[in-house]
C-alpha positions as CSV (number, residue, x, y, z in Angstrom):
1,X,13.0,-5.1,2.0
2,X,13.8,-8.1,-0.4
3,X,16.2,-7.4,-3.3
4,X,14.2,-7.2,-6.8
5,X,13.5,-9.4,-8.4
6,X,14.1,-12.1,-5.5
7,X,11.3,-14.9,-5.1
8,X,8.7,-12.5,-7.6
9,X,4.9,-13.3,-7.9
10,X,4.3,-10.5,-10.4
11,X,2.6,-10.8,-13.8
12,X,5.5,-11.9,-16.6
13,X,6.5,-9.4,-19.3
14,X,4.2,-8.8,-21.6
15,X,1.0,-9.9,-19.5
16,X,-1.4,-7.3,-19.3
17,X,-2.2,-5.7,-16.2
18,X,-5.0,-7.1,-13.3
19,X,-7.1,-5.2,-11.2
20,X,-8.1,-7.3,-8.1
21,X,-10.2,-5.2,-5.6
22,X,-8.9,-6.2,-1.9
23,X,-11.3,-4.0,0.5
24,X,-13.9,-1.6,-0.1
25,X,-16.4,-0.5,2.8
26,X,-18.1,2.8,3.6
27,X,-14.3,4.6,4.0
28,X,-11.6,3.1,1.9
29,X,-10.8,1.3,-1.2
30,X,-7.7,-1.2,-1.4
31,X,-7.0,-2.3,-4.7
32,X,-4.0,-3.8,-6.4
33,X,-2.9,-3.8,-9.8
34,X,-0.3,-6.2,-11.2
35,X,1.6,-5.5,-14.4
36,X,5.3,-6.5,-15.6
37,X,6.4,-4.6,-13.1
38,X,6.2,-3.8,-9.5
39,X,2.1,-4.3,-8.2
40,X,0.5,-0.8,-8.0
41,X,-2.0,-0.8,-4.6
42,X,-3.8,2.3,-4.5
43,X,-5.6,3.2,-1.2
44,X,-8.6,5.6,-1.6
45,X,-10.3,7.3,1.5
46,X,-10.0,7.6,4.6
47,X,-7.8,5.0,7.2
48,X,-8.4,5.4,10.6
49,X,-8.7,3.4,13.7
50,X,-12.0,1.8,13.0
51,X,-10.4,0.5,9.5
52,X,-6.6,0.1,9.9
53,X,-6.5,-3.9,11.1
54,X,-8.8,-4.2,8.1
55,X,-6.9,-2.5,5.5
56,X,-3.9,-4.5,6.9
57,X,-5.2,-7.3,5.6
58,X,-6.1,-6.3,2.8
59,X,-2.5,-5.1,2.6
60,X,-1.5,-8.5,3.2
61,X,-3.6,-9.9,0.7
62,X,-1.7,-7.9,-1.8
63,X,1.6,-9.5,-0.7
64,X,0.5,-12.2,-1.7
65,X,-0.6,-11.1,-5.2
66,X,3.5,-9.6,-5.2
67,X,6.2,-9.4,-3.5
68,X,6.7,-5.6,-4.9
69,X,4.9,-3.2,-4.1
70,X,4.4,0.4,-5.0
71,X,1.9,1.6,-2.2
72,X,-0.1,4.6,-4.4
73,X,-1.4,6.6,-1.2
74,X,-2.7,9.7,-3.6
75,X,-6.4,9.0,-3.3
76,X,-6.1,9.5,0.9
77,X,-8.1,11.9,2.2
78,X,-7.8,10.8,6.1
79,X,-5.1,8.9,7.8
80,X,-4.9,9.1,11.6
81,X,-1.7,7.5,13.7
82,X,-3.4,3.9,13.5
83,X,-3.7,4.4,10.0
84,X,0.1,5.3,9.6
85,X,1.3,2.2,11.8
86,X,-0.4,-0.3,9.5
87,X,0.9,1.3,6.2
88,X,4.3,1.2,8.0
89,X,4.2,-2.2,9.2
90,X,3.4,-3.6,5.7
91,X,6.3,-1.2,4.3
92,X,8.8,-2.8,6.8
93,X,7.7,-6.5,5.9
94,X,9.1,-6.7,2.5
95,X,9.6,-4.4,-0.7
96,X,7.6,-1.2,-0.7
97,X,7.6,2.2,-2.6
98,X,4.9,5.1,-1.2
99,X,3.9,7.1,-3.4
100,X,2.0,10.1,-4.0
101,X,1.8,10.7,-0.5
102,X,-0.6,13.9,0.3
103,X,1.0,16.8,1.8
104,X,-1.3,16.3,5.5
105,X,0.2,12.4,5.7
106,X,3.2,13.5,4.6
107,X,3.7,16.1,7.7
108,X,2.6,13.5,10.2
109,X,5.2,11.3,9.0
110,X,7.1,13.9,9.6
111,X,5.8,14.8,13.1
112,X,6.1,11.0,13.8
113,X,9.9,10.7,12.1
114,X,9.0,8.2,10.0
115,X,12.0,7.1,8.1
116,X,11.0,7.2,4.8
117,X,10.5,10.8,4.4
């Protein structure tokens, strides 16, 4: 994680907030909003093995857009093991938050002892 504040992309003070739409196919929605503070990515859907190397770029994508990152994983319906790798490889490359995580990811965090819950 980077310290806040350190080498920032975000939107200045002020500046109001952009939506930039990052992936959307048949399953999932990736989109990241950028305000004054930390960029909002929402996920939405389902990410699963056929998606996950997609929706990590996508991810990506939104690292570029900000270096901070809230990761809003409330409209997930489905998230299989490949699915929870990629969200925790792009939470272990730089500063992330996850939030709203829905109660069947957050037991197979859990079951996986992932170490941020």
């Amino acid at each position: 994680m980077t310290a806040a504040g350190a080498g920032r992309r975000g939107a200045p003070a002020g500046t109001a907030p952009s939506c930039h739409l990052l992936h959307a196919d048949d399953l999932v929605r990736v989109t990241c909003t950028r305000g004054s503070g930390p960029s909002v990515v929402r996920l939405a859907g389902e990410v699963d093995a056929s998606n996950a190397a997609e929706v990590g770029r996508a991810l990506a994508r939104a690292r570029q857009i900000d270096e901070l990152i809230v990761l809003d994983a409330a409209g997930l319906a489905f998230v299989d093991v490949a699915g929870v790798r990629t969200l925790a490889r792009f939470c272990r490359e730089g500063w992330t938050r996850l939030d709203n995580v829905p109660p069947r990811m957050m037991r197979l965090l859990r079951v996986l002892n992932w170490p941020l819950v």
